[in-house]
BALOBA-1460 file (C-alpha; in Angstrom, 3 decimals):
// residues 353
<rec num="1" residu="x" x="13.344" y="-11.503" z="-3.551"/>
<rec num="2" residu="x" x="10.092" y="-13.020" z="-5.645"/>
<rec num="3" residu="x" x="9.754" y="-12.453" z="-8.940"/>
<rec num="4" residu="x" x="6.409" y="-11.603" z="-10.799"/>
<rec num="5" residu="x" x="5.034" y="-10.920" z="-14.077"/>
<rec num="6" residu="x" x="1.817" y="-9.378" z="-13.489"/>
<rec num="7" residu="x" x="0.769" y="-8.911" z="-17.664"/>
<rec num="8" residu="x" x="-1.742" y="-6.378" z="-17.231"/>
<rec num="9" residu="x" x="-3.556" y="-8.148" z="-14.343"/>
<rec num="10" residu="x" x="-5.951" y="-6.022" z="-12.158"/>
<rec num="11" residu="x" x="-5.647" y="-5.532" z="-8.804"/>
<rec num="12" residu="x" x="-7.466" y="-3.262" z="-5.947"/>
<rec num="13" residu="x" x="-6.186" y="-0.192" z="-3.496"/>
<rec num="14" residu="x" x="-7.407" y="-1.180" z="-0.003"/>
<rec num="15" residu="x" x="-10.474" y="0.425" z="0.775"/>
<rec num="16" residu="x" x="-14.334" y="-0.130" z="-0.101"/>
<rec num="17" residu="x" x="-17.438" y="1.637" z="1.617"/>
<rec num="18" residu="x" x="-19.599" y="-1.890" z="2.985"/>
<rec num="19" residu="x" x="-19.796" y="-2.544" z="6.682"/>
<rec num="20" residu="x" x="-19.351" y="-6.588" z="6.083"/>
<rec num="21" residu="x" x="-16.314" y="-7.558" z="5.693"/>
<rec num="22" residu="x" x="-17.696" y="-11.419" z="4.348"/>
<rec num="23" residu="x" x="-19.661" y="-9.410" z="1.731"/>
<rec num="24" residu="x" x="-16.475" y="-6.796" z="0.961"/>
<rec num="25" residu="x" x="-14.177" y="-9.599" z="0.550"/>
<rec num="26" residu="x" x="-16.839" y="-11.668" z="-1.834"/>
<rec num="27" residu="x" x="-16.915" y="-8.217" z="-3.741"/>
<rec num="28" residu="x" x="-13.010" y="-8.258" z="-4.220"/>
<rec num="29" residu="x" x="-12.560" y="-11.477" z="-5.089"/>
<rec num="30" residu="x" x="-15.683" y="-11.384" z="-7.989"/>
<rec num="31" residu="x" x="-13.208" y="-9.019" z="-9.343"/>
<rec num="32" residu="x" x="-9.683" y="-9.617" z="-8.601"/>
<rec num="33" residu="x" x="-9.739" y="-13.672" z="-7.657"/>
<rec num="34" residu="x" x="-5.681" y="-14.255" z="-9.408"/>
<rec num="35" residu="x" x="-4.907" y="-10.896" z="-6.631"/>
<rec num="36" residu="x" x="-7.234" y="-10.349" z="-4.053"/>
<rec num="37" residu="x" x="-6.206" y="-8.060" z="-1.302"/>
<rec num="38" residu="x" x="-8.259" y="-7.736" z="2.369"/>
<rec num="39" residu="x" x="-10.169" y="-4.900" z="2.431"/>
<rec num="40" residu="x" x="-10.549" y="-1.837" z="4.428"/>
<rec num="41" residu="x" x="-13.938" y="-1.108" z="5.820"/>
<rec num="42" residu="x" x="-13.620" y="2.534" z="6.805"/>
<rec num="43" residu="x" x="-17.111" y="2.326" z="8.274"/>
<rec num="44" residu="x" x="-15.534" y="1.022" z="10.958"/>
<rec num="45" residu="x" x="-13.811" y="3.773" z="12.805"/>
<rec num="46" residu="x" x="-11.052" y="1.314" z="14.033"/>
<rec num="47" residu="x" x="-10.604" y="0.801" z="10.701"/>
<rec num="48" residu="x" x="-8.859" y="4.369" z="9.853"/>
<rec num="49" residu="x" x="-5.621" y="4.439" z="7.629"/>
<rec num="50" residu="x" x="-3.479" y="5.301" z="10.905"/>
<rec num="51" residu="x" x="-5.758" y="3.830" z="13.989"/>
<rec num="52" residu="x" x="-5.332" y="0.714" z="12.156"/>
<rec num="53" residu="x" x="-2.138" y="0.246" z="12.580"/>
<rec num="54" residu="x" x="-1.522" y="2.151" z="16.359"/>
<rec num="55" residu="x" x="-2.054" y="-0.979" z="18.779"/>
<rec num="56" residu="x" x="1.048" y="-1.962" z="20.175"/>
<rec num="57" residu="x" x="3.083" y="1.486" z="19.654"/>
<rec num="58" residu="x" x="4.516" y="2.329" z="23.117"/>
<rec num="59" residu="x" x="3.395" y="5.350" z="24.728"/>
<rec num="60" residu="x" x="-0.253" y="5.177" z="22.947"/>
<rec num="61" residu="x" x="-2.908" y="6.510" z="24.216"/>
<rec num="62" residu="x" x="-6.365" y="6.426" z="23.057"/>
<rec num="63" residu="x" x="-9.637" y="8.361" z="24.201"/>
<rec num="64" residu="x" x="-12.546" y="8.283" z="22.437"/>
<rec num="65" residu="x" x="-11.713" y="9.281" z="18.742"/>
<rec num="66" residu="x" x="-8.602" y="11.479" z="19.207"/>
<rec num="67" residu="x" x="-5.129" y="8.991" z="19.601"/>
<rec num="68" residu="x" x="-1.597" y="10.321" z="20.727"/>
<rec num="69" residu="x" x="2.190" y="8.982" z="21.591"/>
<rec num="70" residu="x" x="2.741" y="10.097" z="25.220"/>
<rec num="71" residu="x" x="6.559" y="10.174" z="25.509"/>
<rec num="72" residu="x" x="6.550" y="11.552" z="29.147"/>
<rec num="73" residu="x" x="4.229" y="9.262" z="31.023"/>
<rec num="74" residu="x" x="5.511" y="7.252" z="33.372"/>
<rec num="75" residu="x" x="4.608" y="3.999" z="31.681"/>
<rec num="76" residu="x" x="6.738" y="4.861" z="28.767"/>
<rec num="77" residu="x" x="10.079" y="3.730" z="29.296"/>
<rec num="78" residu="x" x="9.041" y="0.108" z="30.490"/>
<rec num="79" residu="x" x="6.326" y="-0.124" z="27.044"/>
<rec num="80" residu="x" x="9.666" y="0.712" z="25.095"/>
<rec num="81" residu="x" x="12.037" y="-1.248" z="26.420"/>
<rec num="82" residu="x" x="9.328" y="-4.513" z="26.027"/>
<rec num="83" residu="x" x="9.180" y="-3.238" z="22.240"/>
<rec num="84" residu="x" x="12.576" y="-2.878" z="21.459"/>
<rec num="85" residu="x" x="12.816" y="-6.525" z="23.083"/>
<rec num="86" residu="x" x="10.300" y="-7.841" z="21.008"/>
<rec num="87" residu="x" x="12.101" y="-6.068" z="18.047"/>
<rec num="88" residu="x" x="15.039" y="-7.768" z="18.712"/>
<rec num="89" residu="x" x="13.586" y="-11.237" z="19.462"/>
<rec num="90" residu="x" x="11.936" y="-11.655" z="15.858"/>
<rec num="91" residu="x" x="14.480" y="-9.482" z="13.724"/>
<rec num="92" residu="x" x="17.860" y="-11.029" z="14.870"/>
<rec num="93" residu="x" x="17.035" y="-14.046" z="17.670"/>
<rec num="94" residu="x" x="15.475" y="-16.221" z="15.087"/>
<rec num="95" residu="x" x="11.982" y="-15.290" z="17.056"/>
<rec num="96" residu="x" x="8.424" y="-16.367" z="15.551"/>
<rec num="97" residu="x" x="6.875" y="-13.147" z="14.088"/>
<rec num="98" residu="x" x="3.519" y="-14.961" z="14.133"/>
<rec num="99" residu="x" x="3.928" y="-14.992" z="18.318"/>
<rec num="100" residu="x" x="4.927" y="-11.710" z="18.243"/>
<rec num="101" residu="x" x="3.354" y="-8.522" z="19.610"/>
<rec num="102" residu="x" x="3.564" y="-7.186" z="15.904"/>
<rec num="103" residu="x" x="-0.351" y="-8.603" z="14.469"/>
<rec num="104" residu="x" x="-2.765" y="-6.643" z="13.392"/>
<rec num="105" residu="x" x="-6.147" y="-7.409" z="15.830"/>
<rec num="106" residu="x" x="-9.213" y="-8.776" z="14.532"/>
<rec num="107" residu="x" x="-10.922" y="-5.881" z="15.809"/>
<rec num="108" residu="x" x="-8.779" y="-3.435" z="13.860"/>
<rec num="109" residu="x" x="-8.683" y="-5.359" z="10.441"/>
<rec num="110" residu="x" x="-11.307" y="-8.159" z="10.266"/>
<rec num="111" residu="x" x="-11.091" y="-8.151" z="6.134"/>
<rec num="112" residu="x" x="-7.360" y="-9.754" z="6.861"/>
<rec num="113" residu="x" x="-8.863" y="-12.808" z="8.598"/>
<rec num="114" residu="x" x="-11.982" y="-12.942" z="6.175"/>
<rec num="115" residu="x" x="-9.324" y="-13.279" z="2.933"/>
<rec num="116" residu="x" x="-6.558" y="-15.429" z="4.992"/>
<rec num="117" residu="x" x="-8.964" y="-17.782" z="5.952"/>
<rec num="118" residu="x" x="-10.962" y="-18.134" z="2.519"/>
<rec num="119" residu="x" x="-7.000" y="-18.298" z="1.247"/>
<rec num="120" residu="x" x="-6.840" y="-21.969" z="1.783"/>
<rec num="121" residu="x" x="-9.647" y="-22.690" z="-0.665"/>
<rec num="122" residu="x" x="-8.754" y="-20.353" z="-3.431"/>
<rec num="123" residu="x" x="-5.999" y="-21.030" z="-6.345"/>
<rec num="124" residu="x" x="-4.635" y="-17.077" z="-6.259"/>
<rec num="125" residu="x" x="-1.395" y="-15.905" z="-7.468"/>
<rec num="126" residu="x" x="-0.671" y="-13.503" z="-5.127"/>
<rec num="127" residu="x" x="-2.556" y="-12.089" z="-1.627"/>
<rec num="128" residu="x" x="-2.199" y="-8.451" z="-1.267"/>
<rec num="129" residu="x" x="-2.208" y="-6.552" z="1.920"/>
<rec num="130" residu="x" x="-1.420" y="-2.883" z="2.956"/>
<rec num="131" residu="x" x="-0.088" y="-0.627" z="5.728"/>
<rec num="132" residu="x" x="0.165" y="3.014" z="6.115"/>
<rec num="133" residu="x" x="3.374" y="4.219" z="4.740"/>
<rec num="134" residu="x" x="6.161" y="5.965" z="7.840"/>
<rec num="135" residu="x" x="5.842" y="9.559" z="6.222"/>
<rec num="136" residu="x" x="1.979" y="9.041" z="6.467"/>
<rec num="137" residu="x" x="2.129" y="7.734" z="9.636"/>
<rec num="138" residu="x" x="4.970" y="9.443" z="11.255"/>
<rec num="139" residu="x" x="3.075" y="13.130" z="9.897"/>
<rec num="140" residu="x" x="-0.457" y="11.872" z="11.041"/>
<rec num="141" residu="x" x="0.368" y="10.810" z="14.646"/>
<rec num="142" residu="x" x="1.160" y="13.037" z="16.972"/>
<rec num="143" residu="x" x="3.342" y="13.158" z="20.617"/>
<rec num="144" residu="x" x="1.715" y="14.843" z="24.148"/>
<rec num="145" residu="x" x="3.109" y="18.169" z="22.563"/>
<rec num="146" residu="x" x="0.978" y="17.270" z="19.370"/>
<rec num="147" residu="x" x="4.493" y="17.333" z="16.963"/>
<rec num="148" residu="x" x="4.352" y="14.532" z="14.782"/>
<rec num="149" residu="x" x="6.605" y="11.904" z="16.084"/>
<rec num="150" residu="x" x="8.258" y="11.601" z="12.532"/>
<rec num="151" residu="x" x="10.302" y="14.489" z="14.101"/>
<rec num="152" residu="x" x="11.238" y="12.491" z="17.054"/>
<rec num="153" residu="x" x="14.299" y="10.639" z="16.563"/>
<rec num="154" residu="x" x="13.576" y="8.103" z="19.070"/>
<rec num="155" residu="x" x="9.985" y="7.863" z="18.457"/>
<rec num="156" residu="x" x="10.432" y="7.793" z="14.300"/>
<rec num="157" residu="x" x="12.536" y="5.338" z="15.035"/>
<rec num="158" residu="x" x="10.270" y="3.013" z="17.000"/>
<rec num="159" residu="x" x="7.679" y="3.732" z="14.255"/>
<rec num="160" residu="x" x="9.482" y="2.645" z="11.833"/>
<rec num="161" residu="x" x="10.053" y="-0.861" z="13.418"/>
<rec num="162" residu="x" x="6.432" y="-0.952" z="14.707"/>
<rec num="163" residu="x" x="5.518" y="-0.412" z="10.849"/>
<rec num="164" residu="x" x="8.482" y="-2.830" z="9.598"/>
<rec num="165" residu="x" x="7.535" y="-5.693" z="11.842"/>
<rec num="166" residu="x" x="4.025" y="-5.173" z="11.141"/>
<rec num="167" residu="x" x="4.466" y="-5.784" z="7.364"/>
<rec num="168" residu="x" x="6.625" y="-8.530" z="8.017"/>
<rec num="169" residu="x" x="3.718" y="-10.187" z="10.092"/>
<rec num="170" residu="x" x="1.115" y="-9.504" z="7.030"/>
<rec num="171" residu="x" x="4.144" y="-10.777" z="4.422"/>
<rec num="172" residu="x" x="4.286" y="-14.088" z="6.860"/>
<rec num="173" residu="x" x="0.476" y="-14.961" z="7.115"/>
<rec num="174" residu="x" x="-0.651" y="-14.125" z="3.449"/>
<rec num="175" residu="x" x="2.173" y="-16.175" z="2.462"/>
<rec num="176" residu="x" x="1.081" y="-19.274" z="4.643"/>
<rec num="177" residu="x" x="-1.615" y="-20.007" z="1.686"/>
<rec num="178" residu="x" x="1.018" y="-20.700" z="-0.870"/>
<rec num="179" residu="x" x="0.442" y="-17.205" z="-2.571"/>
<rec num="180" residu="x" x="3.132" y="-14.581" z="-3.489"/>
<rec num="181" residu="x" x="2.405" y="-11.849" z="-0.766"/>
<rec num="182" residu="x" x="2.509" y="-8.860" z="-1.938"/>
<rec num="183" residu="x" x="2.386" y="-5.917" z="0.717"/>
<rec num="184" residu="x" x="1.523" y="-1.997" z="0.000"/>
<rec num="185" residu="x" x="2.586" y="1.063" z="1.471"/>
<rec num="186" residu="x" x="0.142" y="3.672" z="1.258"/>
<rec num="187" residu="x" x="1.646" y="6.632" z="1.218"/>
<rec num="188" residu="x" x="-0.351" y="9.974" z="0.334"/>
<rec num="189" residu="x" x="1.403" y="11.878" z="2.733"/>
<rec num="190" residu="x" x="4.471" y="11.514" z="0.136"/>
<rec num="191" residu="x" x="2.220" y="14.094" z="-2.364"/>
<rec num="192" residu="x" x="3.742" y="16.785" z="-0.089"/>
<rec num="193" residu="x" x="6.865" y="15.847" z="0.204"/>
<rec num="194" residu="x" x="9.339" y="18.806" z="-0.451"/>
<rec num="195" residu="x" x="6.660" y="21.483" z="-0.258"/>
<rec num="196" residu="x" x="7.263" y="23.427" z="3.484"/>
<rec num="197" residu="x" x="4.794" y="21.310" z="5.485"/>
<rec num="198" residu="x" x="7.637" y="18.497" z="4.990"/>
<rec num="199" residu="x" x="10.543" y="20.656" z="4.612"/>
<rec num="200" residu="x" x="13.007" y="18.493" z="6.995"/>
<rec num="201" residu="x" x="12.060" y="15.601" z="6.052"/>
<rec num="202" residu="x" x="14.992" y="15.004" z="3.565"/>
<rec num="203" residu="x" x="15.428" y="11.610" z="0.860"/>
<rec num="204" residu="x" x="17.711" y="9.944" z="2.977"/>
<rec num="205" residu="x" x="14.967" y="9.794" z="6.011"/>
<rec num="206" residu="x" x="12.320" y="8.511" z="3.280"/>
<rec num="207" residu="x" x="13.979" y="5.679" z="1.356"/>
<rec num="208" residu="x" x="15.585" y="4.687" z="4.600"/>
<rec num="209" residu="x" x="12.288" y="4.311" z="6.407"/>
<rec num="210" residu="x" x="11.164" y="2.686" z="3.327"/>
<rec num="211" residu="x" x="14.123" y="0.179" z="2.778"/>
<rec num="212" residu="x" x="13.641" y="-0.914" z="6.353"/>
<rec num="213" residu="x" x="10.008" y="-1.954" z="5.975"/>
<rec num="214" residu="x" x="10.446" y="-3.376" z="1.967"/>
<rec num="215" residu="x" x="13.373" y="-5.426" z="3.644"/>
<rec num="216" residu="x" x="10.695" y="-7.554" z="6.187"/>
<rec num="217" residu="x" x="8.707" y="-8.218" z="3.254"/>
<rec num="218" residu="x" x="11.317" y="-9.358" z="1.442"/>
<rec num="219" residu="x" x="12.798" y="-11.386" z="3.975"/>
<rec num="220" residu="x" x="9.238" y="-13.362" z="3.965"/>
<rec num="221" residu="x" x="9.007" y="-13.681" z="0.336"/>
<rec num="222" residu="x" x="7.246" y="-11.131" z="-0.397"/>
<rec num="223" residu="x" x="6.856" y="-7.517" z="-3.007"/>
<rec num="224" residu="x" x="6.650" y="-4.528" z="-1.360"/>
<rec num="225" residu="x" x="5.005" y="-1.612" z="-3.055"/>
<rec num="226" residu="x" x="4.173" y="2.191" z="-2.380"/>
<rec num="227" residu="x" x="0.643" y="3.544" z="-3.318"/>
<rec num="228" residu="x" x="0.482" y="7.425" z="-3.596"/>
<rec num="229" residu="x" x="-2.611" y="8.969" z="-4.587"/>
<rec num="230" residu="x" x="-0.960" y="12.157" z="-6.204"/>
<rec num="231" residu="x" x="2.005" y="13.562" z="-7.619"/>
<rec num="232" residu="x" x="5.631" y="13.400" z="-5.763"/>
<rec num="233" residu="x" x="9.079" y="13.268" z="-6.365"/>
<rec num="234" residu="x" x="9.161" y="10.256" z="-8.592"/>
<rec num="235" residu="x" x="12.926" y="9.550" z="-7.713"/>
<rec num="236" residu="x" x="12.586" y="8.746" z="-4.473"/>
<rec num="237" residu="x" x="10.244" y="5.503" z="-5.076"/>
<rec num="238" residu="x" x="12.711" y="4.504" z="-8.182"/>
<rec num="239" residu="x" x="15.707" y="4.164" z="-5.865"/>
<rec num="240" residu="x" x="14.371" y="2.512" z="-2.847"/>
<rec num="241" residu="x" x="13.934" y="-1.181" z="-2.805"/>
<rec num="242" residu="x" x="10.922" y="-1.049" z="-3.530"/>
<rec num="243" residu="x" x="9.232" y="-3.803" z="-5.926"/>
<rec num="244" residu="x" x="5.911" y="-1.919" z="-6.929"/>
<rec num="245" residu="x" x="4.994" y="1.578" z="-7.782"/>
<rec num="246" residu="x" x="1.313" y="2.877" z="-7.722"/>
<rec num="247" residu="x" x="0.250" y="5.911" z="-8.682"/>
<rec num="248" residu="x" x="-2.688" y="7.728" z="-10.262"/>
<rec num="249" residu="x" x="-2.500" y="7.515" z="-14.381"/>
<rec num="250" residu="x" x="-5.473" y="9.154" z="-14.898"/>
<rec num="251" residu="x" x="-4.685" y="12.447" z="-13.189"/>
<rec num="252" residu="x" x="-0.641" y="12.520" z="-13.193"/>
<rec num="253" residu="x" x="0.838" y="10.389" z="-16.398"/>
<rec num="254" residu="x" x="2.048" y="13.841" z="-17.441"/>
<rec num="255" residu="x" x="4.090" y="14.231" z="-14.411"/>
<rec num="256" residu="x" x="5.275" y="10.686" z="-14.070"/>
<rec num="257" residu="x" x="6.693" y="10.624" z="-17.076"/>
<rec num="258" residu="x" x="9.057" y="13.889" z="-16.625"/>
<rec num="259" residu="x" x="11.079" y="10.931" z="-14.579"/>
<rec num="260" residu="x" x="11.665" y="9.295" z="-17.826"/>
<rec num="261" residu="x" x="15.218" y="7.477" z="-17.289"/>
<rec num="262" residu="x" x="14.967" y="6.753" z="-13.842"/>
<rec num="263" residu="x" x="11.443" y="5.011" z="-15.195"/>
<rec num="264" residu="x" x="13.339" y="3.023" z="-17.707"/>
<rec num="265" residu="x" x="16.426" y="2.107" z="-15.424"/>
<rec num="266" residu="x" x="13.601" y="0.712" z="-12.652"/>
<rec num="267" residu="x" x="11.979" y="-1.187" z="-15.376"/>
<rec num="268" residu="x" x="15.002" y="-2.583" z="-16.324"/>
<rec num="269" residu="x" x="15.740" y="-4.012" z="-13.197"/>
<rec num="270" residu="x" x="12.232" y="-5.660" z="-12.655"/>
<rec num="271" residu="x" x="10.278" y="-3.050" z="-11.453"/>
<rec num="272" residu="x" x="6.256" y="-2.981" z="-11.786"/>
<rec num="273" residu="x" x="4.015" y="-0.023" z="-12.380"/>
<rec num="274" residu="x" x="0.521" y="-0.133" z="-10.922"/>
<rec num="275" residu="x" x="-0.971" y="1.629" z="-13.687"/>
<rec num="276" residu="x" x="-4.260" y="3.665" z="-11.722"/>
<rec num="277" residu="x" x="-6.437" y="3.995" z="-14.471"/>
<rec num="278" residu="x" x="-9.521" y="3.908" z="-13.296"/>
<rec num="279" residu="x" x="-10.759" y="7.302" z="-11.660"/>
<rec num="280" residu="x" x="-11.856" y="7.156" z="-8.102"/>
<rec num="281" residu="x" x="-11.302" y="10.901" z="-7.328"/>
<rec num="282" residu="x" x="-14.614" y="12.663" z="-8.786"/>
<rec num="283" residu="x" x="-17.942" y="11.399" z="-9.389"/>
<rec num="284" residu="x" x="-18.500" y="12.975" z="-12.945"/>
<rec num="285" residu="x" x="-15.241" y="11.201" z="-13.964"/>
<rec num="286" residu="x" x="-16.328" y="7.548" z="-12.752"/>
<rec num="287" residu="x" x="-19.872" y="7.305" z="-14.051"/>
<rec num="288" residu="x" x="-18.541" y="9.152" z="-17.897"/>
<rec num="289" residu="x" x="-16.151" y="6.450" z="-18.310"/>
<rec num="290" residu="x" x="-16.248" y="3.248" z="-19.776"/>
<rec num="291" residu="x" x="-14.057" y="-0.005" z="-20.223"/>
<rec num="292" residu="x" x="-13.637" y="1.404" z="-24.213"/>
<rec num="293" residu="x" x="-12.779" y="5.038" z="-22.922"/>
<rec num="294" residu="x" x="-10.119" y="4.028" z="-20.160"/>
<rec num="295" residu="x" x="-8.557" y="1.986" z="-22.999"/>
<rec num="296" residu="x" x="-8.296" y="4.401" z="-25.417"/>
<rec num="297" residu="x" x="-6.673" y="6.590" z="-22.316"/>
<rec num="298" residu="x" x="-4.161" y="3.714" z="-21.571"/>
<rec num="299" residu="x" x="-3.543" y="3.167" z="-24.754"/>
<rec num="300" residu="x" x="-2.707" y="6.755" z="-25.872"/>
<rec num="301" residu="x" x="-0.080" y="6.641" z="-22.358"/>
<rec num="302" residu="x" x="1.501" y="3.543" z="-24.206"/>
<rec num="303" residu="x" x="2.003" y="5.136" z="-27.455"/>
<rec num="304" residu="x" x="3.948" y="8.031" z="-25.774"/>
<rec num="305" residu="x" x="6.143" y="5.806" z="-23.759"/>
<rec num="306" residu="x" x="6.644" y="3.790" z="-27.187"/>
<rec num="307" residu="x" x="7.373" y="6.847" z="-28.870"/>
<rec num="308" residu="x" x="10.311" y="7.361" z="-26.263"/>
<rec num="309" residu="x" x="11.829" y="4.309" z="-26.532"/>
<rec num="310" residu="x" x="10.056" y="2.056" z="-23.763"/>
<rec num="311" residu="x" x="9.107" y="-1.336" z="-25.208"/>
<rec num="312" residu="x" x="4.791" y="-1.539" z="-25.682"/>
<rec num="313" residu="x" x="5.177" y="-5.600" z="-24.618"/>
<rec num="314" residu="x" x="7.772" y="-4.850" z="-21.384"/>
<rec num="315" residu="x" x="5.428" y="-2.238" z="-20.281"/>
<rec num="316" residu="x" x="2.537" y="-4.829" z="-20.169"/>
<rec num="317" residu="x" x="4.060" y="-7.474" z="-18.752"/>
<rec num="318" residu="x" x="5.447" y="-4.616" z="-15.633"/>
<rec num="319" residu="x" x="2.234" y="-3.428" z="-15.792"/>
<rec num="320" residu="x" x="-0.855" y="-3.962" z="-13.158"/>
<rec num="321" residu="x" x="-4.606" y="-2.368" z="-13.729"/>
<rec num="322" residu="x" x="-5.990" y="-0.414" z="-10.536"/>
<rec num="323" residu="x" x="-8.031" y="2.268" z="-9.617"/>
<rec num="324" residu="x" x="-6.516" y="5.530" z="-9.163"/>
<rec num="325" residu="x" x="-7.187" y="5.125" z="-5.338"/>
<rec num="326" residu="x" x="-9.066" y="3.214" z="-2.887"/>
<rec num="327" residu="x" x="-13.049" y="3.684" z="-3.100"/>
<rec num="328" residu="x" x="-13.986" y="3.218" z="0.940"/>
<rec num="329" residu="x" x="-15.540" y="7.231" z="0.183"/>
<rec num="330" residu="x" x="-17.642" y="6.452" z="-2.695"/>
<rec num="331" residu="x" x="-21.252" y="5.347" z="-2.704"/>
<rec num="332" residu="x" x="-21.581" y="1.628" z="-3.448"/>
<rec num="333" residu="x" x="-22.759" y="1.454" z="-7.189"/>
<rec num="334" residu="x" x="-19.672" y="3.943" z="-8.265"/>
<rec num="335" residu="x" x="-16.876" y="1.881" z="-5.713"/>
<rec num="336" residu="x" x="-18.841" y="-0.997" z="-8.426"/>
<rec num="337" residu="x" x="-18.700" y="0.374" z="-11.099"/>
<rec num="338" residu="x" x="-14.583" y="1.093" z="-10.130"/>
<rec num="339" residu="x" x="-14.118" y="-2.492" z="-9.516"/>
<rec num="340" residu="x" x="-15.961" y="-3.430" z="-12.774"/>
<rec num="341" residu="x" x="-13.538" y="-1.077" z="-15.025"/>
<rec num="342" residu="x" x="-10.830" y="-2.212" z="-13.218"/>
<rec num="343" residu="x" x="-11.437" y="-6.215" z="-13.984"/>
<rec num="344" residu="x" x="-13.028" y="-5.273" z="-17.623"/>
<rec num="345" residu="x" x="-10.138" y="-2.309" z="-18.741"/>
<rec num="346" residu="x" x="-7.588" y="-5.633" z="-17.236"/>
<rec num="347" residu="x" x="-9.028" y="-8.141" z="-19.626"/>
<rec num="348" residu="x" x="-8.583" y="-5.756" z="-22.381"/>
<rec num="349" residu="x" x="-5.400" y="-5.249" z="-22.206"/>
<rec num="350" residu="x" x="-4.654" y="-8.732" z="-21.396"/>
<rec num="351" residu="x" x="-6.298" y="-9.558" z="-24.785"/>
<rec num="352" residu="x" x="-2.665" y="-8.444" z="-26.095"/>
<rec num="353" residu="x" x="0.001" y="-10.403" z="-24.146"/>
């Protein structure tokens, strides 16, 4: 597995509201060149969280805006079979993932192919890309009976591997530039985790869904991470293998730090904290705040974690600068002015390392 000491360095959540993906990419990497990522356009309506990533999932069927997993038609078991094949060809016969069935299509992601092919004249760090997390998209997609397949043994388990092979793939191509790839998995679905809309959806089925997925990345070379846009049960996210943990500071810092030793013992072991400073939920909160103001915020959140016993300069150098969320349902000038904190509240704190 890579290592990577990210000292305060910003970095973006996935989405932005343009309908260029030249000028969206530009826009990212004005702001985030040592970490760009490939944005989301949700403009496009291909370009959804979950339709994104559908193509290629046996059983799918698509008409007009409303998509669904038909288990029953008679096409099914011949589409599975040629997946599980697939599966099997690139995860144990030494198979090329970049042949595979398992990439994203220009039509469903064009910001991929607008950062991997600037990649080759850029100096980055790091090349981030993102997926939508299995309890997001095993919840959001539904079968013929509209149950989400997450319910579905068989079907969960062919998501899973769809999702797995499909973060592999991203791991494989941002790599090709020489960058550390690092791969997200959004997951705000996880905010509901334990509540009764998720009640049998138990720890063991996340973090093994998860484990699965951070595996391909790391088999590549990769960091996997998990984005979630709320609270959730902390623990879960601390003992998977997973390499980077996002989550909103501005909102929930109170609640993430109830986890307090299981947040020491995955710092200890190299963990990194995406520290989402910078509002993106309400409009009031982005246009009151300033570089000065969000420091003042993250620097109060140090001094409690200090005053517990975590280490000010290990907490930097785990530490990466991001916007609570993604800002693809913002106007332009405040999904800016997001992108300007982010890069300006980064520098700040870099000031110290």
């Amino acid at each position: 597995m890579a290592t990577f000491t990210p000292q305060g360095r910003p970095l973006l959540i996935g989405s932005l509201p343009l309908s260029d993906h030249a000028r969206a990419t530009e826009l990212v990497l004005a702001h985030t060149p040592e970490i760009p990522l490939w944005a989301q356009l949700p403009s496009n309506p291909k370009e959804g969280m979950v339709d994104q990533f559908l193509p290629g999932f046996p059983g799918l069927v698509e008409d007009g805006e409303k998509a669904w997993i038909d288990a029953t038609s008679e096409a099914f078991p011949e589409e599975m079979l040629a997946f599980y094949e697939a599966y099997l060809t690139v995860s144990e016969g030494g198979g090329d993932i970049e042949a595979s069935p398992f990439a994203i299509s220009t039509e469903r992601a064009r910001g991929f192919f607008a950062l991997t092919d600037r990649a080759s004249s850029l100096s980055p760090l790091a090349l981030k890309g993102q997926i939508t997390g299995p309890v997001t998209f095993g919840t959001a997609v539904k079968d013929q009976e509209d149950r989400a397949i997450f319910y579905d043994d068989q079907l969960r388990d062919i998501m899973v591997k769809h999702l797995t092979m499909n973060a592999g793939w991203q791991a494989r191509m941002l790599g090709k530039s020489g960058a550390l790839p690092i791969v997200f998995f959004d997951e705000p679905a996880l905010a509901g985790f334990g509540t009764s809309a998720y009640l049998t959806i138990t720890e063991e089925d996340v973090i093994s869904a998860l484990n699965e997925m951070a595996e391909a990345v790391h088999k590549e070379g990769g960091l996997a991470g998990v984005h979630v846009c709320a609270n959730t049960q902390w623990t879960l996210l601390f003992e998977a293998a997973i390499d980077i943990i996002s989550f909103d500071a501005y909102s929930y810092f109170d609640k993430f730090i109830l986890f307090e030793a299981p947040l020491k013992a995955y710092l200890d072991k190299g963990g990194i904290i995406a520290w989402g400073i910078v509002p993106t939920g309400e409009k009031a909160d982005i246009e009151k705040e300033t570089v000065e103001s969000l420091y003042e915020k993250w620097d109060a959140q140090m001094r409690t974690l200090e005053a517990k016993g975590f280490s000010r300069k290990a907490l930097i150098d785990a530490t990466l600068i991001t916007p609570s969320c993604g800002t693809g349902s913002l106007s332009l000038e405040l999904a800016e002015k997001v992108l300007a904190l982010t890069k300006g509240l980064s520098e700040k704190v870099r000031a110290q390392v």
